[in-house]
N, CA, C and O atoms as CSV, one atom per row, in Angstrom:
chain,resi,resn,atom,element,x,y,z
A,1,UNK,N,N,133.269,84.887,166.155
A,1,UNK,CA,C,131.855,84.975,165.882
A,1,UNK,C,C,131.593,85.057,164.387
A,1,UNK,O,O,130.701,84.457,163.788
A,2,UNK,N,N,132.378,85.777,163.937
A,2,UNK,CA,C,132.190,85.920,162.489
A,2,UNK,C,C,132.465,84.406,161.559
A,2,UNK,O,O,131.654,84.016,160.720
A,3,UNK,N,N,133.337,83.906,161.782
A,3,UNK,CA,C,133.452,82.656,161.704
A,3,UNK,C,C,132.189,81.838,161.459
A,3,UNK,O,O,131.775,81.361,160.402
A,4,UNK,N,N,131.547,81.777,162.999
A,4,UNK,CA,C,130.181,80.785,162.619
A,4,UNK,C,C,129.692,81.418,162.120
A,4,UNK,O,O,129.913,80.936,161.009
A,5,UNK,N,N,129.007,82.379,161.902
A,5,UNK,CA,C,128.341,83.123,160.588
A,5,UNK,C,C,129.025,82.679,159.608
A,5,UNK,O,O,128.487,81.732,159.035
A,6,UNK,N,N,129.816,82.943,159.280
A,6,UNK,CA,C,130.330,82.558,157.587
A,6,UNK,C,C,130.257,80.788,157.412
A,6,UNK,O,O,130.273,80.309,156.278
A,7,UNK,N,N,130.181,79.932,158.587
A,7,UNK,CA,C,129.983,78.708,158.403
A,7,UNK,C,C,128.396,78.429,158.210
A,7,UNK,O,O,127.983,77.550,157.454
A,8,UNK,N,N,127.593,79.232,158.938
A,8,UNK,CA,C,125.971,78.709,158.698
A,8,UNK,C,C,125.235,79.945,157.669
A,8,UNK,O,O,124.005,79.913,157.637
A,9,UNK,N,N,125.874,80.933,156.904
A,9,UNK,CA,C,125.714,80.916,156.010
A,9,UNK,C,C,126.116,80.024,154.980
A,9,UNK,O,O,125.282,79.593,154.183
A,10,UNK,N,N,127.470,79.663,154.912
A,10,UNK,CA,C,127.586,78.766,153.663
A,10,UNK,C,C,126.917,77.450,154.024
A,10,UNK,O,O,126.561,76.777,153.057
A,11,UNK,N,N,126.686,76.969,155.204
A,11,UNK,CA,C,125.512,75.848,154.894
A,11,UNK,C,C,124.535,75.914,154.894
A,11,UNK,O,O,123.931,74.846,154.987
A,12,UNK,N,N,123.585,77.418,154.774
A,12,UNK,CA,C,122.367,77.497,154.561
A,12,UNK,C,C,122.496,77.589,152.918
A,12,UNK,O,O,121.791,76.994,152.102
A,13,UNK,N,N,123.494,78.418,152.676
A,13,UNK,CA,C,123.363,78.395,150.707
A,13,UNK,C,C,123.217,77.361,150.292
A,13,UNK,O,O,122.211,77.086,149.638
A,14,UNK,N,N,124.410,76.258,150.610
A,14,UNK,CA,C,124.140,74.808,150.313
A,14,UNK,C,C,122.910,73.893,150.111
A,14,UNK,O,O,122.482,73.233,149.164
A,15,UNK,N,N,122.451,74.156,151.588
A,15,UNK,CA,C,121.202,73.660,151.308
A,15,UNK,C,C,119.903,74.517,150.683
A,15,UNK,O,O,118.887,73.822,150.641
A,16,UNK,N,N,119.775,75.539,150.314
A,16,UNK,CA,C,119.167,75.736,149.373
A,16,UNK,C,C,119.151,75.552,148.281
A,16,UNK,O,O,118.116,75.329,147.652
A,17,UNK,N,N,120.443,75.607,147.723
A,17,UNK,CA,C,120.921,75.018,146.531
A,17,UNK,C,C,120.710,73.637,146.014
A,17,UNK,O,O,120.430,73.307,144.862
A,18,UNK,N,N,120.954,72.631,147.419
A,18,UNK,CA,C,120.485,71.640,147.239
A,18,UNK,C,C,119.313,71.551,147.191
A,18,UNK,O,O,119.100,70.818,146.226
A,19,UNK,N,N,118.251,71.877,147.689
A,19,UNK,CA,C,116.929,71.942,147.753
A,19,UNK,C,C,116.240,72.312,146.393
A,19,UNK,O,O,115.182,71.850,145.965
A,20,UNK,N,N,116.999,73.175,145.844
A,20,UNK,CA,C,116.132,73.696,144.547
A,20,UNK,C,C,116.795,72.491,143.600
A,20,UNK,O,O,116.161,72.120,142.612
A,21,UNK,N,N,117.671,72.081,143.818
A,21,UNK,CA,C,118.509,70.829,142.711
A,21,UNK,C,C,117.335,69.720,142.943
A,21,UNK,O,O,117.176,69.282,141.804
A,22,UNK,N,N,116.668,69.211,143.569
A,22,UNK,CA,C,116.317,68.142,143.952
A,22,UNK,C,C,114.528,68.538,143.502
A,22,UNK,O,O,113.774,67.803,142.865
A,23,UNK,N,N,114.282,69.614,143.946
A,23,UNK,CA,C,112.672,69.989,143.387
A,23,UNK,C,C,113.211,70.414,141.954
A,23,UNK,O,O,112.295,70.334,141.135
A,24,UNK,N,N,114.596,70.909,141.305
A,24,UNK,CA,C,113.925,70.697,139.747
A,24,UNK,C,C,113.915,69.221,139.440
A,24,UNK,O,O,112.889,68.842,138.877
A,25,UNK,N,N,114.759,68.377,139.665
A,25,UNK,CA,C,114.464,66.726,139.349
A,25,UNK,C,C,113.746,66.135,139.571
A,25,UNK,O,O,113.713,65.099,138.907
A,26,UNK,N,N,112.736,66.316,140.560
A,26,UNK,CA,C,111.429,66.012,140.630
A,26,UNK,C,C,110.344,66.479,139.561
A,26,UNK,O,O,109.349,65.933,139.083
A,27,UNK,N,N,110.829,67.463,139.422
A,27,UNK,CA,C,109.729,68.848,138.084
A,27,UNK,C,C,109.650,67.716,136.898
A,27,UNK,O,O,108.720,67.123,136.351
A,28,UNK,N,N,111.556,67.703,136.723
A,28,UNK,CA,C,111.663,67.010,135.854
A,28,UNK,C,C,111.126,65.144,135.404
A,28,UNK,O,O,110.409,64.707,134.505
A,29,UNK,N,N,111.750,64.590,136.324
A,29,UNK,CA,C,110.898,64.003,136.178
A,29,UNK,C,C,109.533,63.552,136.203
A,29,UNK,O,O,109.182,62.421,135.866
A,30,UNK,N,N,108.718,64.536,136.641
A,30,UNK,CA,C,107.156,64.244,136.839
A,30,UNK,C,C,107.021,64.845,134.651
A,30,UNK,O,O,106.191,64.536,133.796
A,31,UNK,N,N,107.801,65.405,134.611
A,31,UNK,CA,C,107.080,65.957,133.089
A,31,UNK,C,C,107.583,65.206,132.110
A,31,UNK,O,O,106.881,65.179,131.099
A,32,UNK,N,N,108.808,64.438,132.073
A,32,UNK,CA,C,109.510,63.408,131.750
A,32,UNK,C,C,108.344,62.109,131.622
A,32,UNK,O,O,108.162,61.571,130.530
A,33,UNK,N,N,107.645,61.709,132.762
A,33,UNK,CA,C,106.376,60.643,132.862
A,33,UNK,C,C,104.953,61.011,131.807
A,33,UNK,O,O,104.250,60.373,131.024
A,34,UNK,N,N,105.018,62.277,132.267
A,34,UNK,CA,C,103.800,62.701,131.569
A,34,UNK,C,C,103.921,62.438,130.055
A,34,UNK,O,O,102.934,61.899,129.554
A,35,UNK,N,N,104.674,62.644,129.458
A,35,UNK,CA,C,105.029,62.603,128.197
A,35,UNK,C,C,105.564,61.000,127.458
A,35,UNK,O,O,105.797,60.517,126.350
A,36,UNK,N,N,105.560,60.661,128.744
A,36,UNK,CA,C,106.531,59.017,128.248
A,36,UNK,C,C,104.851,58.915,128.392
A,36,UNK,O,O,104.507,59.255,127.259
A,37,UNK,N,N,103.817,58.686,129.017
A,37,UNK,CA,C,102.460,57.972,129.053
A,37,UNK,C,C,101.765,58.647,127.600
A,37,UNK,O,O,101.294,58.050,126.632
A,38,UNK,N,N,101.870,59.810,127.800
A,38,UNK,CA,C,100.934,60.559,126.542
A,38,UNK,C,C,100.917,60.642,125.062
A,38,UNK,O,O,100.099,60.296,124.210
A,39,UNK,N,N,102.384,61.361,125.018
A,39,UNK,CA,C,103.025,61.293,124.015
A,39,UNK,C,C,104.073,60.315,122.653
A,39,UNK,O,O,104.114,60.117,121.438
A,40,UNK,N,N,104.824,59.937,124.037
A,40,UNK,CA,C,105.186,58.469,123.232
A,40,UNK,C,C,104.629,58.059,122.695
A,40,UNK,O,O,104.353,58.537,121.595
A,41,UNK,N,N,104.074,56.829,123.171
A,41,UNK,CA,C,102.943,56.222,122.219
A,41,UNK,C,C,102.443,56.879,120.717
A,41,UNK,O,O,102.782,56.619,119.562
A,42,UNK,N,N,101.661,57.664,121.184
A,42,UNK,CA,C,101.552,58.658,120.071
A,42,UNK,C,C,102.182,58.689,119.008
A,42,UNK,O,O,101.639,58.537,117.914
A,43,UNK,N,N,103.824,58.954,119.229
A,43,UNK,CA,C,104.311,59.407,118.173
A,43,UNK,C,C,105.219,58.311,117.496
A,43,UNK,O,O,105.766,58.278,116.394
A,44,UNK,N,N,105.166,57.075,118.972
A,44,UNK,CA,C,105.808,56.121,117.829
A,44,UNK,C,C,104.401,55.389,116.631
A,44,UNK,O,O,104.500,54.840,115.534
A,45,UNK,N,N,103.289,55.695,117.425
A,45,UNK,CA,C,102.248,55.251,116.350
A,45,UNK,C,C,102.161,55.964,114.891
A,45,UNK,O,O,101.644,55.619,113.829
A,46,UNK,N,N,102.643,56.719,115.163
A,46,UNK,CA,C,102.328,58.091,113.774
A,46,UNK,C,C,103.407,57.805,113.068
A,46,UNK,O,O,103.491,58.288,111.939
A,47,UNK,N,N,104.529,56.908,113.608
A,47,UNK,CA,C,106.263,56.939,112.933
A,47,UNK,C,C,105.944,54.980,112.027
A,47,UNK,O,O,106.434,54.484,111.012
A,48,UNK,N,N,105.077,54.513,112.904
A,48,UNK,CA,C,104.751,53.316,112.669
A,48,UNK,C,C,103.777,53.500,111.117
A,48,UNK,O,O,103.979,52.928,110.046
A,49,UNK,N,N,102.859,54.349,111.414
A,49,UNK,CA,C,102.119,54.301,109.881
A,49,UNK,C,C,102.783,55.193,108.743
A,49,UNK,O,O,102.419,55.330,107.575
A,50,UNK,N,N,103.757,55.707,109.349
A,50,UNK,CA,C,104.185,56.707,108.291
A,50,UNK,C,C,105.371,55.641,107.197
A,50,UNK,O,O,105.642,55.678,105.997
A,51,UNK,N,N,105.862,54.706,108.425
A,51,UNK,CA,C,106.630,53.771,107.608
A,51,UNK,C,C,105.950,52.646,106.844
A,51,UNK,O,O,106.649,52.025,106.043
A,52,UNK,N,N,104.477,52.255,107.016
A,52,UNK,CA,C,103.820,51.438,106.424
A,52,UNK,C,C,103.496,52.428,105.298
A,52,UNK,O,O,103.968,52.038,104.229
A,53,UNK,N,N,102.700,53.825,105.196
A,53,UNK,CA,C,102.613,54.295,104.174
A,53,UNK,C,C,103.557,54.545,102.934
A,53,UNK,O,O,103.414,54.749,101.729
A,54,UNK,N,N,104.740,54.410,103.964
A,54,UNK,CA,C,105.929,54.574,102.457
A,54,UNK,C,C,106.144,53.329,101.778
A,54,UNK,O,O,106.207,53.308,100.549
A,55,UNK,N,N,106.249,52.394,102.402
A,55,UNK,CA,C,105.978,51.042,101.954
A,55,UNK,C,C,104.851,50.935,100.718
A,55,UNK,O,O,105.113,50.600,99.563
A,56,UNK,N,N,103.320,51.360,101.325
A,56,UNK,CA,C,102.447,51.633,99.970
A,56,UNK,C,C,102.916,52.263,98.943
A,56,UNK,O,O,102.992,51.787,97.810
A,57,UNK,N,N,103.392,53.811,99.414
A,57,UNK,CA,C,103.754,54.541,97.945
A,57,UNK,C,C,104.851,54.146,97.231
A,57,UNK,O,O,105.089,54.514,96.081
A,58,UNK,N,N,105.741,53.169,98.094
A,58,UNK,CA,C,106.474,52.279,96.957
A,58,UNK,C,C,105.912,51.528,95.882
A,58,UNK,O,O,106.189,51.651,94.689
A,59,UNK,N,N,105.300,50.933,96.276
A,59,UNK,CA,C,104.619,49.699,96.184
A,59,UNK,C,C,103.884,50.586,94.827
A,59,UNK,O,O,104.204,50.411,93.651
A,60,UNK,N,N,102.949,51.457,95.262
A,60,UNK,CA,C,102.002,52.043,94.132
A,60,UNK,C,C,102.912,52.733,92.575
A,60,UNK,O,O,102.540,52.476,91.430
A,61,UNK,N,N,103.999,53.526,92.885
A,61,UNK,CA,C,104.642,53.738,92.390
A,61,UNK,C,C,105.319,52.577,91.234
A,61,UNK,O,O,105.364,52.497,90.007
A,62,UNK,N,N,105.743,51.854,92.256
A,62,UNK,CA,C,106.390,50.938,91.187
A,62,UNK,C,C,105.559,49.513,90.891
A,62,UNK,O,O,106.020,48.664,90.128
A,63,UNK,N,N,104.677,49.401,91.370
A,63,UNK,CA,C,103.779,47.873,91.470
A,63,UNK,C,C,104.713,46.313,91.356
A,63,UNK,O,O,104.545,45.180,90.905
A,64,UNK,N,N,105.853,47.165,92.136
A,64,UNK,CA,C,106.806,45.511,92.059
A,64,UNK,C,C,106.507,44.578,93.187
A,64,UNK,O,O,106.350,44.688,94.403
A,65,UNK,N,N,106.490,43.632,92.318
A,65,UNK,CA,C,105.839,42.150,93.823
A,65,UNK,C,C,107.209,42.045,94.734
A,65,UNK,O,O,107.183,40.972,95.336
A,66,UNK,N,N,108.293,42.735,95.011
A,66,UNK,CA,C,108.995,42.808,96.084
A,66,UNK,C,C,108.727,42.768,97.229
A,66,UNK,O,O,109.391,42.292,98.150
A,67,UNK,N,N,107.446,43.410,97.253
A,67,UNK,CA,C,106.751,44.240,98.533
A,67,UNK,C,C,105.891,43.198,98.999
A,67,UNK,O,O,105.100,43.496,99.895
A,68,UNK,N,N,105.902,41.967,98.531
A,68,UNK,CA,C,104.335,41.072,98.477
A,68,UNK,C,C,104.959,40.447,99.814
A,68,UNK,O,O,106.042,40.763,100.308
A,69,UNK,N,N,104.104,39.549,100.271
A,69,UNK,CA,C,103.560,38.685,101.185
A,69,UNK,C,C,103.403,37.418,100.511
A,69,UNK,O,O,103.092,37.316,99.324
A,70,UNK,N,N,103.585,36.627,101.154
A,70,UNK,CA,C,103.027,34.772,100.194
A,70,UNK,C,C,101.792,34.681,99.651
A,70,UNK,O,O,101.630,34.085,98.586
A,71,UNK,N,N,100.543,35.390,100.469
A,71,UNK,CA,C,99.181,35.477,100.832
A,71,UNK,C,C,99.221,36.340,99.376
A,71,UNK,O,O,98.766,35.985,98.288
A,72,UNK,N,N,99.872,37.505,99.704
A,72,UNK,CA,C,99.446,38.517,98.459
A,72,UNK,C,C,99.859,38.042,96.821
A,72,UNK,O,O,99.272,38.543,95.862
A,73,UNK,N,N,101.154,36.818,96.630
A,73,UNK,CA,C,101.503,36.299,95.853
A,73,UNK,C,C,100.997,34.932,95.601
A,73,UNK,O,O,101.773,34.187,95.002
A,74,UNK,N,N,99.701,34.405,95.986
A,74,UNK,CA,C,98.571,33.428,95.690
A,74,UNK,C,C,97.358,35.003,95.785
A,74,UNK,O,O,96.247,34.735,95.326
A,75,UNK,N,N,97.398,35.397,95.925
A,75,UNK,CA,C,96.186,36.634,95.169
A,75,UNK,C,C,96.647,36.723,93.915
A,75,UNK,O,O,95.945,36.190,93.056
A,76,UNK,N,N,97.846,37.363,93.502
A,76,UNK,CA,C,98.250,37.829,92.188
A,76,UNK,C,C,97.786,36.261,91.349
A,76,UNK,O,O,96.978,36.060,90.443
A,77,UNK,N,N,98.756,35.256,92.164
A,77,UNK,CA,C,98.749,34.284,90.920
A,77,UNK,C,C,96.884,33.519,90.735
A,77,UNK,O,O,96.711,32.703,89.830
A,78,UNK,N,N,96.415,33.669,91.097
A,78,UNK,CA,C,94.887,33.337,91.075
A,78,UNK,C,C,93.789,34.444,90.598
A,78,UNK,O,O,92.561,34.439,90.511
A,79,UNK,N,N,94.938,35.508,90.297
A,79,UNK,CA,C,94.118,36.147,88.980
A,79,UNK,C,C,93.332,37.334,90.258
A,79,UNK,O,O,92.474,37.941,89.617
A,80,UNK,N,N,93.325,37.697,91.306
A,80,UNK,CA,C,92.790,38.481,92.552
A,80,UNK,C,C,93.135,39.928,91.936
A,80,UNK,O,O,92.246,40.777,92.008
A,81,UNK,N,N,94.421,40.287,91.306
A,81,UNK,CA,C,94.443,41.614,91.180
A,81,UNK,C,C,95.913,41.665,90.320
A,81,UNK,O,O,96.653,40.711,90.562
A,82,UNK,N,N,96.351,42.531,89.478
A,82,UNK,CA,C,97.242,42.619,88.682
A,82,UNK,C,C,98.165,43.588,89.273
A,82,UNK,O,O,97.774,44.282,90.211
A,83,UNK,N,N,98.958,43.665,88.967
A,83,UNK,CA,C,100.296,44.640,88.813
A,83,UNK,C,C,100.601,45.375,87.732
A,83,UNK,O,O,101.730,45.441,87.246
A,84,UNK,N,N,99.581,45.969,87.304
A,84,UNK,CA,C,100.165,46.699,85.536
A,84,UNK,C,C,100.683,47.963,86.222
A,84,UNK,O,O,100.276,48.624,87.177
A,85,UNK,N,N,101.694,48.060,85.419
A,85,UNK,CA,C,102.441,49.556,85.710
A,85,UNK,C,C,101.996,50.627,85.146
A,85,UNK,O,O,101.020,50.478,84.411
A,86,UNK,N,N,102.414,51.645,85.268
A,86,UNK,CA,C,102.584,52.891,84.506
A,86,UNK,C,C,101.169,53.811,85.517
A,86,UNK,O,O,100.349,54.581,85.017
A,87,UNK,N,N,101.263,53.393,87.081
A,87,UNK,CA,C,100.271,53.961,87.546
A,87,UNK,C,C,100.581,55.326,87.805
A,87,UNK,O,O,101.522,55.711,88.498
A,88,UNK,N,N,99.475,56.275,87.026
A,88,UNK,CA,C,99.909,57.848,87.762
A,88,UNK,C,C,99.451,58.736,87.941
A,88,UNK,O,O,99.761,59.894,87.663
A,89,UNK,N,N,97.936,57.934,88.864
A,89,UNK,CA,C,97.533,58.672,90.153
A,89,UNK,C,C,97.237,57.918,90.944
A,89,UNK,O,O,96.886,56.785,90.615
A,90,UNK,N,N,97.276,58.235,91.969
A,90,UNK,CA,C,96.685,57.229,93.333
A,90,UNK,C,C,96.255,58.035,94.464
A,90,UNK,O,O,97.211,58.796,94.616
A,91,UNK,N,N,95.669,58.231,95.064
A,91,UNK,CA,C,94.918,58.200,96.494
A,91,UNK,C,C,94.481,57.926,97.457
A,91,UNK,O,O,93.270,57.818,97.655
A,92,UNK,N,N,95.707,57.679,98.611
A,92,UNK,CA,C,95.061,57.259,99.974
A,92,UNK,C,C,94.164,57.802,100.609
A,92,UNK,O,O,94.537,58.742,101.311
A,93,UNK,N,N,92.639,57.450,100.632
A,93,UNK,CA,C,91.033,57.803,101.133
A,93,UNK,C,C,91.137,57.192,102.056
A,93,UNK,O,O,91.631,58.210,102.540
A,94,UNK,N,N,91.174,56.385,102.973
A,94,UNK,CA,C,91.315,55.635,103.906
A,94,UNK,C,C,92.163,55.235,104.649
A,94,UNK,O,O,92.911,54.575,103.928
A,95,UNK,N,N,92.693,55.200,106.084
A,95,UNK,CA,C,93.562,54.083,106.682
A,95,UNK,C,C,93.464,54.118,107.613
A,95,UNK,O,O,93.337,55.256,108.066
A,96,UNK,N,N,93.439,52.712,108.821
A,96,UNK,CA,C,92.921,51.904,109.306
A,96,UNK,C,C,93.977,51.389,109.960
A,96,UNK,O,O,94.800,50.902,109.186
A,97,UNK,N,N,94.341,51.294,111.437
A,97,UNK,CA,C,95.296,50.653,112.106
A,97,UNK,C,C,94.552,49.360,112.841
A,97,UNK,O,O,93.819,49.565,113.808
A,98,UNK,N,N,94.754,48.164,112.386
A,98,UNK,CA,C,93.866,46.634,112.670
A,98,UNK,C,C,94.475,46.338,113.651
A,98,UNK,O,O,95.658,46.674,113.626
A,99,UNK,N,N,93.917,45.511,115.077
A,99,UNK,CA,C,93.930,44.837,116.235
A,99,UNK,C,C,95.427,44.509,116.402
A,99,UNK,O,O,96.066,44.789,117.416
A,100,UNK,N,N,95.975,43.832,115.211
A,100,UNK,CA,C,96.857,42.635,115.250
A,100,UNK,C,C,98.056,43.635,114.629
A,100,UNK,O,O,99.006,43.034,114.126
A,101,UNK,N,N,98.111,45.268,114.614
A,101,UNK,CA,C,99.314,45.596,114.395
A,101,UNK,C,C,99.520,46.046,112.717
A,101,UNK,O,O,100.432,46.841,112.490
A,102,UNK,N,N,98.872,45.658,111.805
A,102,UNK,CA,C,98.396,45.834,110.386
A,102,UNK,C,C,98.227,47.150,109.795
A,102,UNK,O,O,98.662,48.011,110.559
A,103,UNK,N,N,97.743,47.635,108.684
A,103,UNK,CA,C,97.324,48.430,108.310
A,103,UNK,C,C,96.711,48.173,106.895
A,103,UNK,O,O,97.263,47.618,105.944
A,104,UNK,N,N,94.942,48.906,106.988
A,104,UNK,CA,C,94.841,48.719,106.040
A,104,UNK,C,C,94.556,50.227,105.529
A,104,UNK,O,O,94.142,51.145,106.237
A,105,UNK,N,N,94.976,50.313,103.656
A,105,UNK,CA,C,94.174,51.322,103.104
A,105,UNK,C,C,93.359,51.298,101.871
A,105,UNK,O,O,93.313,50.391,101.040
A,106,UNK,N,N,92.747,52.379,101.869
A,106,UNK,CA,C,91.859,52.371,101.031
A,106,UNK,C,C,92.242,53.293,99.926
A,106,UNK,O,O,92.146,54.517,99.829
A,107,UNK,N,N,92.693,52.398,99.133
A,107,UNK,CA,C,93.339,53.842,97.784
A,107,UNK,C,C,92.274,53.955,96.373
A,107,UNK,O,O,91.613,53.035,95.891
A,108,UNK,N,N,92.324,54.900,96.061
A,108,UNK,CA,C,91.317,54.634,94.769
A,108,UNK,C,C,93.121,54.812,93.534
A,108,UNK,O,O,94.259,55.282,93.519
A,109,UNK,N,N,92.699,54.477,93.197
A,109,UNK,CA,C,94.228,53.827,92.179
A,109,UNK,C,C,93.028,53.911,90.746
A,109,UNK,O,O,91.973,53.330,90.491
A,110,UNK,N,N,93.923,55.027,90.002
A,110,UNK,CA,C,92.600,55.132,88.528
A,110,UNK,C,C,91.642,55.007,88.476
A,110,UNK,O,O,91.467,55.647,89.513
A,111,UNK,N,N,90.522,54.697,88.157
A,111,UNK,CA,C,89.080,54.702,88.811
A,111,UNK,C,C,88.627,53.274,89.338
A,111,UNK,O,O,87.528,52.904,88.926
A,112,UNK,N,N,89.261,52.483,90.126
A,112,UNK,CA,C,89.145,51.657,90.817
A,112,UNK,C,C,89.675,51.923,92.665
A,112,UNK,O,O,90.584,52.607,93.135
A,113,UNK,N,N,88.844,51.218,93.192
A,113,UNK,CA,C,89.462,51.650,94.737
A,113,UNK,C,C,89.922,49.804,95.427
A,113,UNK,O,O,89.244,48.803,95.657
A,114,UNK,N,N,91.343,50.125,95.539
A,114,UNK,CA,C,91.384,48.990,96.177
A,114,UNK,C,C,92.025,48.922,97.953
A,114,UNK,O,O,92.451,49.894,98.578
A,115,UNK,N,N,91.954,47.926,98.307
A,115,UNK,CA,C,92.149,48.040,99.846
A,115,UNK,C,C,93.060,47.107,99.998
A,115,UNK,O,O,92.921,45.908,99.761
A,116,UNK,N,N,94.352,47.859,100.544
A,116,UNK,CA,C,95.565,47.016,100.383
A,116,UNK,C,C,95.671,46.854,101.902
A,116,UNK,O,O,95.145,47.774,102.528
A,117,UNK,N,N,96.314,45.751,102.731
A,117,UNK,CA,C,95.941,45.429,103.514
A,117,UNK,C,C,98.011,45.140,104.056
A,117,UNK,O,O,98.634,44.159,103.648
A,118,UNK,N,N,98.484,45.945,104.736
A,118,UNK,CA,C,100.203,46.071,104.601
A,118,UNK,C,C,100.395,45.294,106.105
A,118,UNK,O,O,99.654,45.518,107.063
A,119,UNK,N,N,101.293,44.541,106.120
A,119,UNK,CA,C,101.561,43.580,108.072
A,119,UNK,C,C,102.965,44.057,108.078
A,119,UNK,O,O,103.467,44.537,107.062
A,120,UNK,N,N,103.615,43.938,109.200
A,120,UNK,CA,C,105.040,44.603,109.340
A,120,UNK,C,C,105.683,42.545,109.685
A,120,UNK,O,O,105.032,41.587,110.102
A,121,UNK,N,N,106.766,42.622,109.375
A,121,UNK,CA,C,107.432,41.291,109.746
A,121,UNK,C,C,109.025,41.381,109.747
A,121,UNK,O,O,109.880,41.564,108.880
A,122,UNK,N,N,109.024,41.235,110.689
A,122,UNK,CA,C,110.188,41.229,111.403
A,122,UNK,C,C,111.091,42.539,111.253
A,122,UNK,O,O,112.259,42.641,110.876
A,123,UNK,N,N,110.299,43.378,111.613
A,123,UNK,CA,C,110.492,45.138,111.456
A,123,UNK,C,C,110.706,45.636,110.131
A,123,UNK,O,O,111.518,46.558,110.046
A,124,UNK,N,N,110.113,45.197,108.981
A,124,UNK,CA,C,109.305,45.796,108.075
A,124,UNK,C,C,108.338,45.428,107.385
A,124,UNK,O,O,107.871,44.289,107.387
A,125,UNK,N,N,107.888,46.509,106.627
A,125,UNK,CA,C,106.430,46.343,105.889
A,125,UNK,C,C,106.429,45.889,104.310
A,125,UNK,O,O,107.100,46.134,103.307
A,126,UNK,N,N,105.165,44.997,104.704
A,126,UNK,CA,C,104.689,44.317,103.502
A,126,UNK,C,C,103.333,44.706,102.957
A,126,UNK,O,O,102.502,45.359,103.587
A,127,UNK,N,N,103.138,44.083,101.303
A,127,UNK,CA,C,101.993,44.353,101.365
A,127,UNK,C,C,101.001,42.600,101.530
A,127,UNK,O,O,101.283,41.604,100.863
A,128,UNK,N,N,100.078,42.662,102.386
A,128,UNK,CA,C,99.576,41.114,102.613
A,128,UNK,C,C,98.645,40.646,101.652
A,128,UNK,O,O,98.667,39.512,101.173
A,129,UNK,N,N,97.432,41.964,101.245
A,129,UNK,CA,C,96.450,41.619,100.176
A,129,UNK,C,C,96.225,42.450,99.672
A,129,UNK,O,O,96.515,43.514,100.220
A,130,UNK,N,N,95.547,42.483,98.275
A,130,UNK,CA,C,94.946,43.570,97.756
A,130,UNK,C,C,93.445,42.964,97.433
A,130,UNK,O,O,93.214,41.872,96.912
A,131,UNK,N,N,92.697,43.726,97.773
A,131,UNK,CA,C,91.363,43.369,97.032
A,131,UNK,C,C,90.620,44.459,96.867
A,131,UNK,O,O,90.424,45.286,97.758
A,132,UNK,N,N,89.920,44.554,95.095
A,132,UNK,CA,C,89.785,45.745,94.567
A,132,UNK,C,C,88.296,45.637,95.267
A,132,UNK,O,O,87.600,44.679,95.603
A,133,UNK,N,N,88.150,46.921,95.323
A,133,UNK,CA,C,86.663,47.052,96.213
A,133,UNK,C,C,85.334,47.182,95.060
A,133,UNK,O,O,85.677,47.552,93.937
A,134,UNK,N,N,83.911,46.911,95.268
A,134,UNK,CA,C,83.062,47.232,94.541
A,134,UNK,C,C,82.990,45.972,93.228
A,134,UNK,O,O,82.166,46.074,92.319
C-alpha cells in the first residue's frame, strides 16, 4: 500500500511541477510579445536617430564632405551652402523622422539655422542636403 502512495505522490509532484513549468512559459512568453510589439520598435527607433545624430555631430564638428550625398555635393558645388570650418557652436532645435526613413534637423550653427536633411544607405548615414533657413 505504501508503495502506491509513494507512486501517486511522486506523480502528483510531477505534474505539478510540470504544470507550473508550462504556466511560467506561457507568462513568459505572453510578456516576451508584449514588449516585442511595444517596445522594440521603440527602441530600435531611438538607436536609429541616435546613429543619424552622430553622423550630424560629425559632420558639424568637422564639416568634411565625407559625409555628403551626390545631391548634397551639387548643393555645395552650386554655391547652396559652404563648409567653412572652425565651427564652435551648434544646436540641434529640431528633428524630424520623414516618411521615407530620413531625418531631418534643424540646427542653428552660429547665428544661422540650417536644416540638414541626413538618408541612411546601405546601413549608414549621410548627409543629403543642407539648406540654410530664413
Amino acid at each position: 500500500m505504501s508503495e502506491g502512495l509513494d507512486k501517486k505522490g511522486i506523480i502528483k509532484a510531477i505534474s505539478i511541477a510540470l504544470t507550473a513549468a508550462i504556466l511560467g512559459i506561457v507568462v513568459l512568453g505572453w510578456q516576451y510579445n508584449n514588449l516585442a510589439k511595444k517596445q522594440f520598435p521603440a527602441l530600435e527607433g531611438k538607436i536609429e536617430q541616435n546613429s543619424a545624430q552622430d553622423v550630424l555631430r560629425r559632420f558639424l564638428e568637422t564639416r568634411a564632405d565625407i559625409f555628403l550625398t551626390e545631391r548634397a555635393v551639387e548643393q555645395k558645388s552650386k554655391g547652396e551652402f559652404t563648409l567653412e570650418e572652425g565651427i564652435k557652436y551648434y544646436e540641434i532645435l529640431k528633428t524630424d523622422r520623414l516618411a521615407d526613413g530620413s531625418y531631418k534637423f534643424n540646427v542653428k550653427v552660429g547665428n544661422f539655422i540650417e536644416i540638414i536633411t541626413i538618408t541612411k544607405i546601405l546601413g549608414s548615414y549621410y548627409i543629403d542636403s543642407i539648406e540654410t533657413a530664413g
